[in-house]
C-alpha positions in Angstrom: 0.0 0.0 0.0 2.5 2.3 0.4 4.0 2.3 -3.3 0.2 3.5 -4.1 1.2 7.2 -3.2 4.7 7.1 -4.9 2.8 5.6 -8.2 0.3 8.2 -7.7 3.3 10.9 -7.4 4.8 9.7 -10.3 2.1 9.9 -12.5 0.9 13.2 -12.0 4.6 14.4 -12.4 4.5 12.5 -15.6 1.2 14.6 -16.8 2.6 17.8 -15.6 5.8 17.0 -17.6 3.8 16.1 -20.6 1.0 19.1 -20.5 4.2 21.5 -20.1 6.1 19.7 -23.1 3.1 19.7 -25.1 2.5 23.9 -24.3 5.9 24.3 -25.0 5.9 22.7 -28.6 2.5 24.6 -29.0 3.7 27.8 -28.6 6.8 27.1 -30.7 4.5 25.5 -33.3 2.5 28.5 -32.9 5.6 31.0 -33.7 6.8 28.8 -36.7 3.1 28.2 -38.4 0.6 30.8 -37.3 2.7 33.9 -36.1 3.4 35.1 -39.3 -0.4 36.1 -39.7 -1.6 35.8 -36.0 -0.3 37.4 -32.9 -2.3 36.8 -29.5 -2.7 40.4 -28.2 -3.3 42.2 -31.6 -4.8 41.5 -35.0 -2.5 41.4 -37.8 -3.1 39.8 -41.3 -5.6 37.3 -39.2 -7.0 38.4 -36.3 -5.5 38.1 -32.8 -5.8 34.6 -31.6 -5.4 35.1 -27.3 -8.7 33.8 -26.2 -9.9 32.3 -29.0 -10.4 28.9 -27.6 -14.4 29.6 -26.5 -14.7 32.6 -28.7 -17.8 32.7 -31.3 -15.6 32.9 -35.0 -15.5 35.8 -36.4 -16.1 38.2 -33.4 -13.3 40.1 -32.9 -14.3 43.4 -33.6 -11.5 45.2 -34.4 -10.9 42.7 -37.2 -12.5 42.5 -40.9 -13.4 38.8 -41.5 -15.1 37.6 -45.0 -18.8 37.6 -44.7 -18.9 33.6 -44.7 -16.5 32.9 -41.4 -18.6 36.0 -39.5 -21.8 33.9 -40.8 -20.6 30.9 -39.5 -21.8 30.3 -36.1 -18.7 28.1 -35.4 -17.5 28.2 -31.5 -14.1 27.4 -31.3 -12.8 24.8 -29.1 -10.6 21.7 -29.6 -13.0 20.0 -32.3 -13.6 23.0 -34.3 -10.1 24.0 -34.1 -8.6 20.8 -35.5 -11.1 20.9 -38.6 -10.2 24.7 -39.1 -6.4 23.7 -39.4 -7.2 20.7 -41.5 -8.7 22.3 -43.9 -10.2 26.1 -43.6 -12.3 26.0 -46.7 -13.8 22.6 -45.8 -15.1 24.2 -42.7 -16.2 27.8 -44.2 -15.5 27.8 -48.1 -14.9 31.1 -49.0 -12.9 31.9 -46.0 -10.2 34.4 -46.6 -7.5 31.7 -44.7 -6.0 29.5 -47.4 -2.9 28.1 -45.3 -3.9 24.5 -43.8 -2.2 22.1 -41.6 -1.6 18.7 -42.1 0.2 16.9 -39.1 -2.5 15.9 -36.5 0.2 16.2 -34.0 1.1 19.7 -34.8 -2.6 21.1 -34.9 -2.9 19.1 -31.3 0.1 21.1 -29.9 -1.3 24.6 -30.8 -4.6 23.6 -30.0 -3.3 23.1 -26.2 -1.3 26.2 -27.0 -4.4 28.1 -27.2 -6.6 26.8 -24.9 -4.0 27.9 -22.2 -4.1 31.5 -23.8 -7.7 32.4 -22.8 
């Protein structure tokens, strides 16, 4: 019985270690693929992407977005996300965002990235 609190131990140091690995390779995943266009404090070519896990699409006031993402009535969170990175004009054709993401792993990363930025 007493090894139950040192697995125990263990495995939550093992998820800490993992959630903080996975944030850190989001946030570098984020620089490398999405900062280019996306910042999280200010809009830039796309609009500013702090808090946009929850956020109604296309709400961000201070930011022009085509008629058919502000139409939309996507929330984002980790479902909606993933299909947006996939493939932006399979979830809203005639978005203005052409640039898609193909590794499930990356899109995963920055997902978790951005749910921690709320």
């Amino acid at each position: 019985m007493k090894r139950l609190p040192v697995m125990l131990a263990a495995v939550f140091a093992l998820v800490a270690i993992t959630a903080h690995t996975e944030t850190s390779d989001g946030k570098r995943l984020f620089e490398k693929r999405c900062a280019g266009c996306h910042s999280l404090d200010h809009d830039k070519e796309g609009p500013r992407l702090g808090g946009v896990y929850g956020r109604a699409a296309g709400s961000v006031t201070s930011f022009n977005y085509s008629d058919a993402l502000r139409s939309a009535h996507i929330t984002w969170d980790s479902d909606s996300l993933d299909k947006w990175l996939a493939g932006p004009d399979k979830v809203v054709p005639e978005t203005d965002m052409a640039f898609h993401l193909e590794s499930a792993a990356e899109r995963s990363a920055i997902i978790a990235y951005l749910k921690g930025m709320r």
